[in-house]
C-alpha positions in Angstrom: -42.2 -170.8 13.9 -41.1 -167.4 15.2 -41.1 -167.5 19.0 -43.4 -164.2 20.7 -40.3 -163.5 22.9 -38.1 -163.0 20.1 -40.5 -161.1 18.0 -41.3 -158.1 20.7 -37.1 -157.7 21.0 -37.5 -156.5 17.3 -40.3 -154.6 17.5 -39.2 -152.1 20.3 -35.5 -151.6 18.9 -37.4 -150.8 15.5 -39.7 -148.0 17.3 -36.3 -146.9 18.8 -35.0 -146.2 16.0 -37.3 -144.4 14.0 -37.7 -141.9 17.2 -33.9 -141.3 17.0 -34.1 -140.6 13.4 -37.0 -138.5 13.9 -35.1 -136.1 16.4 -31.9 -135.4 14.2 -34.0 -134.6 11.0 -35.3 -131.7 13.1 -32.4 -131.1 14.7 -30.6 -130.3 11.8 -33.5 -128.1 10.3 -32.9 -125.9 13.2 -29.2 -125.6 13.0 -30.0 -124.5 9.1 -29.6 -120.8 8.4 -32.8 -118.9 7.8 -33.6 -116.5 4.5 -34.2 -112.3 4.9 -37.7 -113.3 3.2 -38.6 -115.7 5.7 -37.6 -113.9 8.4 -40.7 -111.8 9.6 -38.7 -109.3 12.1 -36.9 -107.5 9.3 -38.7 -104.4 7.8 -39.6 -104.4 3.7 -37.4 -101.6 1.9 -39.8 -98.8 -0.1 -38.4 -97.0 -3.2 -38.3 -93.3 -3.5 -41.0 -90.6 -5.0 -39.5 -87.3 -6.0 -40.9 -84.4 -6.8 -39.5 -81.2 -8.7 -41.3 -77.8 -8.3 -40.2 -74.2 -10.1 -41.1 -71.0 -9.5 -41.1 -69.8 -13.0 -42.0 -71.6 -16.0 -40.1 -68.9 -19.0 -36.8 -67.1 -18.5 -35.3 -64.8 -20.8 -31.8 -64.8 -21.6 -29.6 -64.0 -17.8 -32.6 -64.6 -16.3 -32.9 -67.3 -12.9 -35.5 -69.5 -11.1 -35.7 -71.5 -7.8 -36.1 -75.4 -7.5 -37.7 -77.3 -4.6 -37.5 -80.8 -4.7 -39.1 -83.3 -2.2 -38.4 -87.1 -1.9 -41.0 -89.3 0.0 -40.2 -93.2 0.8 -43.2 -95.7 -0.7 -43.9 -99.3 0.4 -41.4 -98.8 3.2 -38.5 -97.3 5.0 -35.5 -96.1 3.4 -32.1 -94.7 4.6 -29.2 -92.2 4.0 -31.6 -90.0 0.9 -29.7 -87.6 -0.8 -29.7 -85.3 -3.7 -26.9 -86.1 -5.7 -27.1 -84.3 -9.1 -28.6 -81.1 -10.9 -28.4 -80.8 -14.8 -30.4 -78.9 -17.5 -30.4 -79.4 -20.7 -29.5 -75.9 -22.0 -26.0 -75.3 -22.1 -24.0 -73.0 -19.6 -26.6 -72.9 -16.8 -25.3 -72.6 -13.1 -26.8 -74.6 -10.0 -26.4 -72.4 -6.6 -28.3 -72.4 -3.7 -28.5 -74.4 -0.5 -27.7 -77.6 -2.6 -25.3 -76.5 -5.5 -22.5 -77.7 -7.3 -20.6 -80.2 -6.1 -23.9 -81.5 -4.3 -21.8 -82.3 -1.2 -23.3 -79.8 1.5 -25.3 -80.4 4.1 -28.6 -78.9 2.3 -28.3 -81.7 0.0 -29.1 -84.5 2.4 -32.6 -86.2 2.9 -31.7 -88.3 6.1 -33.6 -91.7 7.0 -37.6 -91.8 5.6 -40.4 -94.1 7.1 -42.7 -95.6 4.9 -45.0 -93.0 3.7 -42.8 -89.7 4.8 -41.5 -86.9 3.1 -38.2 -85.0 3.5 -37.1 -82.0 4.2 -37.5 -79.8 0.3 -34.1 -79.3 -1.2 -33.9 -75.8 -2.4 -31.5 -75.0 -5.7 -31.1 -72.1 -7.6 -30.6 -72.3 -11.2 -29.5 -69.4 -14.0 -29.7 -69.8 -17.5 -26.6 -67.8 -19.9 -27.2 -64.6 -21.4 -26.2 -66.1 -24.6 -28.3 -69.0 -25.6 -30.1 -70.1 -28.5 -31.7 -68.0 -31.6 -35.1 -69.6 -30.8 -37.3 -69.8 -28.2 -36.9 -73.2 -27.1 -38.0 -75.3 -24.2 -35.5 -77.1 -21.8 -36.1 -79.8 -19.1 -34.3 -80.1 -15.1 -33.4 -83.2 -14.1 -32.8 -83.5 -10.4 -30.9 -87.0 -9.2 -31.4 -88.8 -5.7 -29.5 -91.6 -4.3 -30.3 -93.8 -1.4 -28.8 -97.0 0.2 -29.6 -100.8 -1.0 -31.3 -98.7 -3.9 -31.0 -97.2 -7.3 -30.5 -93.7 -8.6 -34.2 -92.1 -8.9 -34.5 -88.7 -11.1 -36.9 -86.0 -11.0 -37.5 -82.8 -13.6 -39.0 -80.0 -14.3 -39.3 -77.8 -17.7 -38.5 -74.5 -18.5 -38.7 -72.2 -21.7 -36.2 -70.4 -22.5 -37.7 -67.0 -24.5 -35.6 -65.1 -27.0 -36.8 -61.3 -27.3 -37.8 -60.7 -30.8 -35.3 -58.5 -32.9 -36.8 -55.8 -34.4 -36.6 -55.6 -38.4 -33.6 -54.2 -39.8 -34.4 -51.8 -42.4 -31.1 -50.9 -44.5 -30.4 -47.3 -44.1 -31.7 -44.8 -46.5 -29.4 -42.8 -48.4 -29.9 -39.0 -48.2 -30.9 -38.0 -52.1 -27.8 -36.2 -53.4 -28.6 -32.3 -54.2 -27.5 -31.5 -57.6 -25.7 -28.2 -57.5 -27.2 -25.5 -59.8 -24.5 -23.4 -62.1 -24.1 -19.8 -61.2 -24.9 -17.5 -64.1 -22.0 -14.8 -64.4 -23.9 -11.4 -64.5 -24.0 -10.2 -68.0 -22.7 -6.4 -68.4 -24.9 -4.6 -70.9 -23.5 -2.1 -73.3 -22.6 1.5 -72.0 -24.6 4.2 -73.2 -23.5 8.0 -73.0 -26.0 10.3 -71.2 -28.6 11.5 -74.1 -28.8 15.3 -72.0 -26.7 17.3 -73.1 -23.2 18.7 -71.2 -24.0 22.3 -70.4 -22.0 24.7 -72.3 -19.7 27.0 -71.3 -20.3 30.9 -72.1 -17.6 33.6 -70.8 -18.2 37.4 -71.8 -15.8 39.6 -71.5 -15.7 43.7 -71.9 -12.7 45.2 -74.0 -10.5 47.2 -71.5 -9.7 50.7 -72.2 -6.7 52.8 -71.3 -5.9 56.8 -71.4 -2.4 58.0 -70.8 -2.1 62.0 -70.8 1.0 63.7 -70.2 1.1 67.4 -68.5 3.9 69.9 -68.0 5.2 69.2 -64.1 4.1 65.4 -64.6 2.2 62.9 -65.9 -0.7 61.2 -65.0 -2.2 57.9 -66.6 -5.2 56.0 -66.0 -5.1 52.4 -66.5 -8.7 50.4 -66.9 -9.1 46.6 -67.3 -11.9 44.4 -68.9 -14.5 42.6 -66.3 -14.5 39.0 -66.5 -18.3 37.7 -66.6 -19.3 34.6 -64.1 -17.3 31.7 -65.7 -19.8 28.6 -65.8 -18.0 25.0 -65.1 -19.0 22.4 -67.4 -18.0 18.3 -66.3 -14.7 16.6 -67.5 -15.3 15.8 -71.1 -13.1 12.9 -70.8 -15.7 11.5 -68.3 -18.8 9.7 -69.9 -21.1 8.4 -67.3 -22.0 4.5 -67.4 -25.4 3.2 -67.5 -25.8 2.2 -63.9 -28.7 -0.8 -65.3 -27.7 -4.4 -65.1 -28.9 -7.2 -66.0 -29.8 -9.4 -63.0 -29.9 -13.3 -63.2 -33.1 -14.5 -63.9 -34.9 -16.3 -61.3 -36.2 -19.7 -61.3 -39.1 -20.9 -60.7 -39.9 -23.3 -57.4 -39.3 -27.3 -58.2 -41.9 -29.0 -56.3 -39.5 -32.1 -56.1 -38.3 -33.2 -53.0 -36.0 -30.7 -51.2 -32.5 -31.7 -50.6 -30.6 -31.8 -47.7 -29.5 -28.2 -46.9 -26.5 -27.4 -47.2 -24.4 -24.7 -44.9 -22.3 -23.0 -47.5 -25.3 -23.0 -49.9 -27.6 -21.0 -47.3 -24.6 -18.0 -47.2 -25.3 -15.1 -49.7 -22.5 -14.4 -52.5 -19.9 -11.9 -51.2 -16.9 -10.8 -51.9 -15.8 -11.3 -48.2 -16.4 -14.8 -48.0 -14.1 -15.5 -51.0 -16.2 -16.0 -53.8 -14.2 -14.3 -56.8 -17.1 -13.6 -59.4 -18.6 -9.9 -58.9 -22.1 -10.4 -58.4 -24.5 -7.5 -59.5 -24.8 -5.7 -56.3 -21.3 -5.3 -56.2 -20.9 -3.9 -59.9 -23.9 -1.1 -59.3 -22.1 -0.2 -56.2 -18.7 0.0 -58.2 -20.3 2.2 -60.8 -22.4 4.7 -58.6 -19.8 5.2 -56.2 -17.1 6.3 -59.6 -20.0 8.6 -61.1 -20.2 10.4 -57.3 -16.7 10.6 -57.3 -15.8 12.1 -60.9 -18.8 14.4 -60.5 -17.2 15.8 -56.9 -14.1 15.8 -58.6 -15.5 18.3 -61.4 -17.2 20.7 -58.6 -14.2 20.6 -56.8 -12.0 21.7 -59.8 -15.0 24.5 -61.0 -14.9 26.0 -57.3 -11.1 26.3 -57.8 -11.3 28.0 -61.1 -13.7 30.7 -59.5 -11.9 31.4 -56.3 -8.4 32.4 -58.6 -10.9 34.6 -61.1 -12.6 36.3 -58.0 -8.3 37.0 -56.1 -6.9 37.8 -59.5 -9.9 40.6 -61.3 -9.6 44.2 -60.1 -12.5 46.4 -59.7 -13.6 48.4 -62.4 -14.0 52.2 -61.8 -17.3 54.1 -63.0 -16.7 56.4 -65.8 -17.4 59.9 -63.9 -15.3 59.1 -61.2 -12.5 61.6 -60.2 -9.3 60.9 -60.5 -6.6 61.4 -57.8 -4.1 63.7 -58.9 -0.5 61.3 -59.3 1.9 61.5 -56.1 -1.2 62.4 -54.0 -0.4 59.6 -51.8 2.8 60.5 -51.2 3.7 61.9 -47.9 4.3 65.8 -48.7 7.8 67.1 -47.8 8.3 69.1 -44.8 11.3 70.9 -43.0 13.1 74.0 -44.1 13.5 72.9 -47.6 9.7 71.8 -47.8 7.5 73.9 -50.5 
């Protein structure tokens, strides 16, 4: 049998020692490091919203627009927000403005964002080629931010990019060639001599007659000539007149077809002067008319020749009762001491 004086010994060094091991469990629960979940000081991290605005929503070719994008922080704060890349789909587009290429200025940057806030807007400006596509097509802008302890977010925006229609090439028409018309060589028509009849020539002419008589002291004589009557001219008969008639080209009647083109040299008239080497008519009527004047001035001139020498070379002819002069009666008489 246990004694009660031993037993109560036992009982308090057991109590003692659960107490001890009591105080080091906790102990070393405290010393233990805590978790970022557990902790409630430390503020939640949000994620990003970002929003991408244009100001036009077709460009043609060359053509630009502006971008605004603004980032706002949801479900809690974040830090160090910046805009970090600007593509477009369509190939050869330019990104200027306050955040351009490289995306390393300072209108690029966001800064820190509270739960719930929104940025400053990033402005870009973007410029499509002037070469592009043959179809209007539409392209999209994406628009890249980056923040710390958090993954790239993108935003975007479309565009479409217009193509002017071309108008409808219509191959070109070939003027209709004019067909040039042969030119009829003026046919000459047979000469004809002149049906009047050349006037005639009629001279009359009165036998001269002559007395001689002889005296005793001296002789006188009395000479008479003939009287030539008015000689008429008659034309060169070697000369035969030509018909001045021609035959002219006949004329043609209008073609209702479609005119050709004009042409400069056709529009000319046909000369001589301008070299064309066939006569035409007008030429050949001129030619003929101006020979006939000529021969016929020729034969006047020649007629009016003939008549001057008769009218220098005929004498007078003295009436028949007349009185002669006695011969030598023009002689100056003698005078002196031997005069009679």
């Amino acid at each position: 049998m246990i004694c009660r004086a031993t037993v109560k010994p036992i009982f308090v060094g057991l109590g003692t020692a659960a107490i001890l091991a009591a105080g080091g469990a906790s102990a070393v629960a405290d010393a233990a490091p805590s978790t970022p979940g557990s902790d409630p000081a430390s503020p939640a991290t949000g994620e990003l919203q970002v929003n991408v605005a244009s100001t036009a929503t077709e460009l043609d070719p060359g053509d630009s627009l502006d971008i605004t994008t603004t980032v706002t922080a949801v479900g809690g704060a974040v830090a160090n927000i910046k805009v970090t890349n600007i593509t477009a789909t369509l190939s050869g587009t330019t990104v200027t403005g306050d955040c351009g290429v490289p995306f390393e200025s300072a209108g690029c940057a966001v800064g820190d964002l509270a739960e719930g806030e929104s940025g400053t807007p990033v402005k870009s400006h973007v410029t499509v080629p002037k070469k592009g596509p043959d179809a209007t097509t539409v392209y999209k802008i994406t628009v890249t931010v980056d923040a710390t302890d958090l993954s790239p977010v993108a935003g975007y925006t479309t565009f479409k990019y217009v193509v002017p229609a071309k108008p409808p090439t219509k191959p070109p028409t070939k003027p209709p060639t004019p067909t040039p018309t042969p030119s009829k060589t003026p046919t000459k028509s047979p000469s004809r001599r002149p049906t009047t009849p050349s006037p005639t020539s009629s001279r009359s002419s009165s036998p001269g007659t002559s007395h001689r008589g002889s005296g005793g002291g001296g002789g006188s004589s009395g000479n008479g000539t003939g009287t030539s009557g008015s000689v008429q001219t008659s034309p060169n008969s070697s000369f035969e007149a030509q018909n001045p008639q021609v035959a002219l080209p006949s004329i043609q009647a209008p073609n209702p077809s479609v005119a050709p083109s004009p042409d400069p040299g056709a529009a000319a008239p046909q000369s001589r002067l301008q070299g064309n080497k066939a006569p035409v008519a007008q030429d050949l009527t001129f030619e003929r008319m101006a020979s006939t004047q000529i021969a016929w001035l020729a034969a006047l001139m020649v007629a009016f020749s003939l008549l001057l020498t008769q009218l220098r070379l005929g004498r007078r002819r003295l009436p028949a009762g007349a009185p002669r002069r006695p011969r030598g009666t023009h002689r100056r008489p003698r005078g002196g001491m031997f005069g009679g």
